[in-house]
C-alpha positions in Angstrom: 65.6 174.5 266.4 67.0 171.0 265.1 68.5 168.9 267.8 69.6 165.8 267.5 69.9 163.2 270.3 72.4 160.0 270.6 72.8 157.1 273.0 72.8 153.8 273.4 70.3 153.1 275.4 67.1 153.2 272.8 64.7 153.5 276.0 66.7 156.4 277.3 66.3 157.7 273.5 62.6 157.4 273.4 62.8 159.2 277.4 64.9 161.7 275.7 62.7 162.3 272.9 59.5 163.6 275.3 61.8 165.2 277.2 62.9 167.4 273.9 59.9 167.3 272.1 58.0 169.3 274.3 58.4 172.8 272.5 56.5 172.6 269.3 59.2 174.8 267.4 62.0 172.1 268.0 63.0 169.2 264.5 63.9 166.3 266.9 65.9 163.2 265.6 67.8 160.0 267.6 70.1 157.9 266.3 71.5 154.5 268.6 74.8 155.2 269.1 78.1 156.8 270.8 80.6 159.2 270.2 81.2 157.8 267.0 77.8 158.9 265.5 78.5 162.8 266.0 80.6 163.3 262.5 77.7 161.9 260.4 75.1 162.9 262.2 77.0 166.7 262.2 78.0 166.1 258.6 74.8 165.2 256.9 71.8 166.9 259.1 74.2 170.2 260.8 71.8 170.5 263.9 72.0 173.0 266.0 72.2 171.1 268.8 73.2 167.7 269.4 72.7 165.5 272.5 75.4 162.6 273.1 74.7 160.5 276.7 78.2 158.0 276.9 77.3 154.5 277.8 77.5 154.0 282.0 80.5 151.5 281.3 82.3 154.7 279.0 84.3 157.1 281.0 84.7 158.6 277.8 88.4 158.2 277.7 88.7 159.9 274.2 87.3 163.0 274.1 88.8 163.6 270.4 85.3 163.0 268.6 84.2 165.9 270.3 87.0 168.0 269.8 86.7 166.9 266.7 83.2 167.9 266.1 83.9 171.5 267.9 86.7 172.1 265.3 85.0 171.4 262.3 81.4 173.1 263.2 82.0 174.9 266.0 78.5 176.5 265.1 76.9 173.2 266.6 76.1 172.8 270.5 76.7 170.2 272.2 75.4 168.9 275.1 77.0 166.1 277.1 75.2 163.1 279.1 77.9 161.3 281.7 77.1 159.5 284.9 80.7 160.0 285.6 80.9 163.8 286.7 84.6 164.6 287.9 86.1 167.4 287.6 88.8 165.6 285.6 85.8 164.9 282.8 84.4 168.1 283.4 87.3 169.6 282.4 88.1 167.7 279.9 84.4 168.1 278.4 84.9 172.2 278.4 88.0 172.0 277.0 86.8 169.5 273.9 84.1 172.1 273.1 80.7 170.5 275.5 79.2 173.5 276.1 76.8 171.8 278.8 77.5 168.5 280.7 74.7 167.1 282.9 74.2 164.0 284.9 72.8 160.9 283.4 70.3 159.8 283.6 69.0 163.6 282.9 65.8 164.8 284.7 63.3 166.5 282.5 63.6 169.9 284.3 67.5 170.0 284.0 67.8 169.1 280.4 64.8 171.8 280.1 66.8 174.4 281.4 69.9 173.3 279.7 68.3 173.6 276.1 66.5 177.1 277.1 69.7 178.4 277.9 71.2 177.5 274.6 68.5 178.0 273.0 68.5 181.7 274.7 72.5 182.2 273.1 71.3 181.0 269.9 69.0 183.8 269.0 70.8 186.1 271.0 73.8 185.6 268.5 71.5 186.1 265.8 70.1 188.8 267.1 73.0 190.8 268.4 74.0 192.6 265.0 70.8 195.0 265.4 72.0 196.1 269.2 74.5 197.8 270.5 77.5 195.6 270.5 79.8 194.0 273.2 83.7 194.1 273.4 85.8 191.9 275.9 88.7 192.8 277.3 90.6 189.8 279.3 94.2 189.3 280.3 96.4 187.0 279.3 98.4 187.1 282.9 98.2 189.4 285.6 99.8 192.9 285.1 99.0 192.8 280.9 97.5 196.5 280.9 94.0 195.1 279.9 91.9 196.9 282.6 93.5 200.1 281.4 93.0 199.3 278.0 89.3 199.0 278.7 88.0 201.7 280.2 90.9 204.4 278.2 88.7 202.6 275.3 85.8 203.0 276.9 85.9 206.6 277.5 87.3 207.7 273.8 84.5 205.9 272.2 81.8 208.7 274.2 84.1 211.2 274.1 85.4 211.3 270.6 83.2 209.0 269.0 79.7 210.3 270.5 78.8 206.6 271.5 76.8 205.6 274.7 79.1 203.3 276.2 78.6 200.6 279.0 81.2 199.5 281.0 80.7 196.3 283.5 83.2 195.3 285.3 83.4 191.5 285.6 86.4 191.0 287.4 84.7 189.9 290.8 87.6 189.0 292.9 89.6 192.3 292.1 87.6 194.7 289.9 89.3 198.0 290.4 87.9 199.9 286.5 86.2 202.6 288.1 89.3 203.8 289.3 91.5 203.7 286.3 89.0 206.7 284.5 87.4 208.5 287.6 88.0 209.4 291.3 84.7 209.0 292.7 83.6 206.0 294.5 80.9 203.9 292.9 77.4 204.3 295.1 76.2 200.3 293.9 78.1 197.2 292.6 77.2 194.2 290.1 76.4 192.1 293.6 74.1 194.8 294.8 72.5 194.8 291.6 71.7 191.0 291.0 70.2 190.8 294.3 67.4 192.9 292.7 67.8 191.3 288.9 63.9 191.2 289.1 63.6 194.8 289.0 65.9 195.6 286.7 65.0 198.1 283.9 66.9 200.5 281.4 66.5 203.3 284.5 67.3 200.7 287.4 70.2 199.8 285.4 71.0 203.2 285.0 70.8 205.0 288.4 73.7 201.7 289.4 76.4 202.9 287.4 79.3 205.7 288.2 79.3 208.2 285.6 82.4 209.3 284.0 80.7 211.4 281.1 76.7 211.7 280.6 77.0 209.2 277.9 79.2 206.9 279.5 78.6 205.0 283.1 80.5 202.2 285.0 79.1 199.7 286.4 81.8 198.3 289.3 83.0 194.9 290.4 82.2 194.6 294.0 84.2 195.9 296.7 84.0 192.8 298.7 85.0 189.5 296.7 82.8 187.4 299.4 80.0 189.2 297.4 80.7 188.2 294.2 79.1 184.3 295.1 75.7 186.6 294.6 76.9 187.2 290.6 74.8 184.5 288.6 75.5 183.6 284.8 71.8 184.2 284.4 72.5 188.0 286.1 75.4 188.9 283.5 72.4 187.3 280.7 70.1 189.7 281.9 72.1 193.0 282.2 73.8 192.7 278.8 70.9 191.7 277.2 69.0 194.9 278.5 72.7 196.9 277.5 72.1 195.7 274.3 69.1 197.4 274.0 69.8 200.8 275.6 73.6 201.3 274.7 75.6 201.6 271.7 78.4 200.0 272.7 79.0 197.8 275.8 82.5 196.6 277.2 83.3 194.0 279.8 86.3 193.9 281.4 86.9 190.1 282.2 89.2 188.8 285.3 91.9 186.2 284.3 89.8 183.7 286.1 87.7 181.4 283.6 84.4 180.4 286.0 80.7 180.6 284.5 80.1 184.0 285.2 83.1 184.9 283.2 82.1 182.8 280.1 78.7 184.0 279.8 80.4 187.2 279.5 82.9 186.0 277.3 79.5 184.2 275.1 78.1 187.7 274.7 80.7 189.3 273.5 81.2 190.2 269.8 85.0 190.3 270.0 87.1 189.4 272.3 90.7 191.0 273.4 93.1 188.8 275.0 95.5 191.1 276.3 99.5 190.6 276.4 102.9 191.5 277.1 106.2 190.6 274.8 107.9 188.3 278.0 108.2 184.7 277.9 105.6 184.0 280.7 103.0 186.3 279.2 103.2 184.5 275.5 102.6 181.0 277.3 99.9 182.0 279.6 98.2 183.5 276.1 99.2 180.2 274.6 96.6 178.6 276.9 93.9 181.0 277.0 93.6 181.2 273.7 93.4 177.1 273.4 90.6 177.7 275.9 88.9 180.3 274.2 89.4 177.9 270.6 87.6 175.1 273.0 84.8 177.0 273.8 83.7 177.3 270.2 84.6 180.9 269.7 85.9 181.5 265.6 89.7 183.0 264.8 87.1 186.3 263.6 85.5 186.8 267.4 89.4 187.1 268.7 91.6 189.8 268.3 95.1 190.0 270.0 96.5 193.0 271.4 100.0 193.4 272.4 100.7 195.8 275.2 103.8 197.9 275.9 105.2 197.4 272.7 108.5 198.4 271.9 110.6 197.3 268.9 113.7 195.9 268.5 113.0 193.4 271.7 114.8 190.0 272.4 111.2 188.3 271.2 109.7 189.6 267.8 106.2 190.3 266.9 106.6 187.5 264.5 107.9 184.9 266.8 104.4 185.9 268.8 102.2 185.5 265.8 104.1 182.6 265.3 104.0 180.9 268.6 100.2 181.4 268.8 99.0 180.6 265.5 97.2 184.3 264.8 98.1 187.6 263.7 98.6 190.5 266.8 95.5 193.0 265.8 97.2 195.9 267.3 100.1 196.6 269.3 100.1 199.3 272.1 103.7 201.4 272.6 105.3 201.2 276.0 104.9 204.6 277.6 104.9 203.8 281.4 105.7 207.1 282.8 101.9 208.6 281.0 100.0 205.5 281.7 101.1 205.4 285.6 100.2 209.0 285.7 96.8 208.7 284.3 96.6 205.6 286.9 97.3 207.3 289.7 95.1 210.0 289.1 92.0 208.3 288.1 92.0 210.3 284.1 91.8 209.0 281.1 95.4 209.1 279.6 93.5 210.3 276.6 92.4 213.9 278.7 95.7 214.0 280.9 98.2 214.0 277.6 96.1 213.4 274.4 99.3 213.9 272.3 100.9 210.3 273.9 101.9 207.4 271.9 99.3 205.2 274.0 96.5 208.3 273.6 96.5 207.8 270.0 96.8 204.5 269.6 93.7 203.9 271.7 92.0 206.7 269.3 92.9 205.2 266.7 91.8 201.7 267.7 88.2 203.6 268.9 87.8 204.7 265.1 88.6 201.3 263.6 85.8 199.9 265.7 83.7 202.5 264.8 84.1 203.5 261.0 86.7 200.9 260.2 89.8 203.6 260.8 89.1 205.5 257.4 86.5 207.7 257.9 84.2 204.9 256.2 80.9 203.3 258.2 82.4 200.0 259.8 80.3 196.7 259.5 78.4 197.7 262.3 78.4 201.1 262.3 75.6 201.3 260.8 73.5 199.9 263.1 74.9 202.1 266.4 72.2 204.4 266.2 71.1 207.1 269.2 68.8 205.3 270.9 65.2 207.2 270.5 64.2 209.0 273.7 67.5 209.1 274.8 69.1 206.8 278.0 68.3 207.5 281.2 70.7 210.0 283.2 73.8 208.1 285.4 75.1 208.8 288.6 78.0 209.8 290.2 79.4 209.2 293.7 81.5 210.5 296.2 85.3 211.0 296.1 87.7 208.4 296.7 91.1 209.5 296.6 93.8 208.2 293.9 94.8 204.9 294.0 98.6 203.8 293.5 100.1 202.3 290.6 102.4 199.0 290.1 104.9 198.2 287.9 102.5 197.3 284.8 99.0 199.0 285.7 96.2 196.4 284.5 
């Protein structure tokens, strides 16, 4: 791991340098300097990471060198040193691309545990194209369909495509999935489950989900959104990780709500689905997630825009969208309220209820394309979703809850 430190402090550099240098496996440079530093410094050595503490008397009133750097290698980490930690600067620090911002001066231990953890993404990315792999589904506004979206995919990729399929829902404050594609009421949640993350094995993980089909499990958000304080990043870490292993395919499906749990998700996943509407306040609102999603390093490739209830010949064109956001719509869903709300209300897969609608085959046809790349051919990672040998441990299904009602735009 090369990792590169800055400051202008050369005794904090020296301080910095034991910190670092503690793991044989890591290159360490320093270079005396600020903000100005990280273009040649990213230009002529690419680290992997690099390590910039501001001088005491900078409040780091530009942030544009870092936004800079995120824009032009967005493959590089960087790590923040600041005394001044407002949420103003915190903010500001996400939204330039810092991808950790600590106190300065940094303890040992905390920088420690900062570098692990990036360290930990690092080889997860590089090791994520021989596992199963992980789809994100997040809405743009409230109401966008994306929770439907989810788990209608979710269930046509183990029913039609044969894959073992995953789905966590991440949406703390207001997870609702389970009910969307079954009518039984999860027996465990995420929160019960990451109070025993120590135990947590391919059959723990298992015996906590709902099952829909034998080769497809849920597991739900929790029922009371006081619990979700209990949800760690380092619990979503550990459960998609061991998903990865067990699973062919694994789907989150994300709250609108950007907090830490919800960007580890969003870090694990390899592509993400912002989720939309053709109104006015849906294409702002996607306006400004996707600026946030740009921030946190994440390439055009890793996003992929879907366009829910779709009709043509609206007041706002698909190419006014495109347009307006700077990327091209990866697939549009029709508008077919009257199937959707049905399949809602009665907990089935619109797929099941009326496999001949508009939205049934469209979410088919998006299953294939993520499967065998829509033309009967093996996709770029089709390859590698395998049956896992010996087979996944048997999931579990609940007791009956009865159907839930729907709103104007089911999500």
């Amino acid at each position: 791991m090369r990792i590169s430190i800055i400051s202008h402090n050369t005794k904090n550099l020296d301080e910095l340098r034991r910190f670092v240098e503690t793991d044989s496996s890591r290159d360490v440079k320093v270079f005396t300097g600020g903000a100005e530093m990280l273009a040649p410094v990213a230009d002529q050595l690419r680290p992997d990471i690099i390590i910039l503490e501001s001088a005491t008397d900078d409040a780091l009133a530009d942030f544009s060198p870092l936004a800079q750097l995120n824009l032009r290698h967005p493959d590089i980490t960087l790590i923040l040193l600041s005394s001044n930690q407002t949420p103003e600067v915190l903010l500001r620090a996400m939204r330039a691309g810092v991808r950790e911002v600590l106190p300065s001066p940094v303890g040992r231990d905390a920088l420690h545990v900062a570098l692990v953890r990036v360290e930990e993404k690092r080889n997860l990315q590089n090791t994520s194209r021989q596992k199963g792999k992980v789809f994100a589904f997040i809405p743009c506004k409230g109401g966008s369909g994306s929770t439907f979206l989810s788990t209608n995919l979710a269930y046509n990729l183990a029913s039609q495509e044969g894959k073992n399929v995953i789905l966590i829902d991440v949406n703390l404050q207001f997870g609702d999935a389970s009910l969307f594609i079954s009518d039984h009421k999860p027996t465990t949640n995420l929160a019960e489950v990451s109070r025993q993350i120590m135990r947590m094995d391919a059959s723990f993980l298992a015996s906590s989900l709902l099952s829909v089909l034998p080769n497809l499990g849920i597991l739900s958000a929790p029922e009371d959104p006081v619990q979700a304080m209990e949800v760690s990043p380092s619990h979503i870490d550990t459960l998609i990780n061991l998903a990865r292993n067990h699973y062919d395919v694994i789907i989150l499906d994300v709250g609108r709500a950007l907090d830490p749990v919800s960007i580890k998700a969003l870090d694990h996943a390899d592509v993400v689905f912002p989720v939309l509407q053709i109104t006015l306040p849906f294409i702002r609102d996607a306006r400004r997630l996707l600026d946030v999603l740009r921030s946190l390093g994440y390439s055009q490739e890793k996003i992929k825009l879907l366009v829910n209830r779709y009709e043509k010949g609206g007041d706002i064109r698909l190419e006014d969208v495109e347009r307006t956001l700077g990327m091209t719509v990866y697939k549009t869903i029709p508008n077919s309220f009257k199937a959707v709300a049905t399949s809602v209300n009665q907990g089935i897969p619109i797929s099941k209820l009326s496999p001949n609608n508009p939205v049934a085959r469209t979410l088919q046809e998006l299953g294939r394309e993520l499967v065998q790349g829509g033309n009967g051919e093996t996709s770029w990672w089709g390859n590698l979703l395998q049956h896992i040998q010996g087979g996944i441990p048997p999931v579990r299904s609940g007791g009956a809850l009865g159907a839930t009602s729907a709103s104007q735009t089911p999500e």
